[in-house]
C-alpha positions in Angstrom: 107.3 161.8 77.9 107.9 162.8 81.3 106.4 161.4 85.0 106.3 162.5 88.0 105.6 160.5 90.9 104.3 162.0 94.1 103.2 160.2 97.4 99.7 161.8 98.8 98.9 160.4 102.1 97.6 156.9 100.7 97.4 157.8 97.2 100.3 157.9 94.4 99.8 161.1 91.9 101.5 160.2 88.6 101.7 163.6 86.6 102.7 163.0 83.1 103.8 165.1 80.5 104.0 164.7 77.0 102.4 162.2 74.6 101.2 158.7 75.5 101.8 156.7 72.4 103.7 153.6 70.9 107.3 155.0 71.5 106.3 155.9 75.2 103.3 153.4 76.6 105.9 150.8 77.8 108.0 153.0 79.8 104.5 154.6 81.7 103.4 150.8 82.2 106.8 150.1 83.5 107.0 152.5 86.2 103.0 152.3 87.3 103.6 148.7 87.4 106.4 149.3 89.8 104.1 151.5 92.1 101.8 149.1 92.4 104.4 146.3 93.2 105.5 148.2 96.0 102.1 148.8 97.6 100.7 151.8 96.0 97.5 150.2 93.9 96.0 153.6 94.5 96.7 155.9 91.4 95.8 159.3 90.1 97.3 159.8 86.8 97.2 163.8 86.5 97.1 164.4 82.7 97.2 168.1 82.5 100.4 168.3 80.5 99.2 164.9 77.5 98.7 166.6 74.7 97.9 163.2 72.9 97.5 159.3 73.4 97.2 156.7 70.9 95.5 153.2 71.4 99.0 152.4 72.9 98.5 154.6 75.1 95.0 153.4 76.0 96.3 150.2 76.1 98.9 151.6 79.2 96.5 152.9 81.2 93.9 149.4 80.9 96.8 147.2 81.9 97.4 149.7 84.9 94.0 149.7 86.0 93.6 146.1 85.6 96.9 145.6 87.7 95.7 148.4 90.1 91.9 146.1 90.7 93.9 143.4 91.6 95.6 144.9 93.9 92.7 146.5 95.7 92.9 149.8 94.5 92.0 151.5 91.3 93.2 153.9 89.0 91.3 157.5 88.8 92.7 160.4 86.0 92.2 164.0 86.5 92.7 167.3 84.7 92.9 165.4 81.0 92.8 167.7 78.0 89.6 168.3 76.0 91.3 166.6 73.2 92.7 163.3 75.3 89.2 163.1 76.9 87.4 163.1 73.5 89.9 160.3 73.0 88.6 158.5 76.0 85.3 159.1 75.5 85.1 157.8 71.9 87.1 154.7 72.9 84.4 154.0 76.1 87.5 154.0 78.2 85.2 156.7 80.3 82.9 154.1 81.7 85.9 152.3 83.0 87.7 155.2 84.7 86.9 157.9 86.2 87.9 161.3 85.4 87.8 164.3 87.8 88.5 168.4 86.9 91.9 168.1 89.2 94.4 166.0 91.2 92.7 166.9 94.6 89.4 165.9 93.8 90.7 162.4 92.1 92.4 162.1 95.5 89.9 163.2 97.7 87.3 160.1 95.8 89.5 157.4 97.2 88.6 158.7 100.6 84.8 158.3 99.9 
């Protein structure tokens, strides 16, 4: 697994690539963490290039937006995989987050 971090304006883009699962979860909650503990509690995770997440993975991304809530800010996803979002879906983690087609719209909602 690969991420990317990118500063937008007032919003962090994490782009990751590669599988979410129990071998990688700790090192994405490790470095969203470390966004958010230097003042970046708004995140778009851009999931274009996960081709697969496990409940580890789900696991990740409820700490972050638990951590993200506390700090005022939120966590939004965008561009995630038919397969990823079934994954999502089935697991109810859709009525937590929410999920835009693309990284610019996901940005664009924190402006709203």
């Amino acid at each position: 697994m690969v991420i990317v971090v990118e500063k937008r304006e007032f919003v962090t883009v994490f782009s990751i690539d590669g599988s979410v699962d129990g071998t990688t979860a700790r090192e994405l909650v490790t470095s969203l963490r470390a966004q958010v503990t230097e003042g970046s509690a708004r995140l778009v995770g851009n999931l274009a290039g996960v081709d697969y997440t496990s409940s580890a993975g789900l696991r990740a991304l409820l700490e972050t937006v638990k951590e993200t809530r506390q700090h005022g800010g939120d966590l939004r996803l965008a561009a995630v995989r038919p397969e990823v979002l079934r994954v999502l879906e089935l697991s109810g983690f859709t009525s937590i987050l929410q999920v835009f087609v693309d990284v610019d719209a996901a940005v664009a909602s924190f402006a709203a």
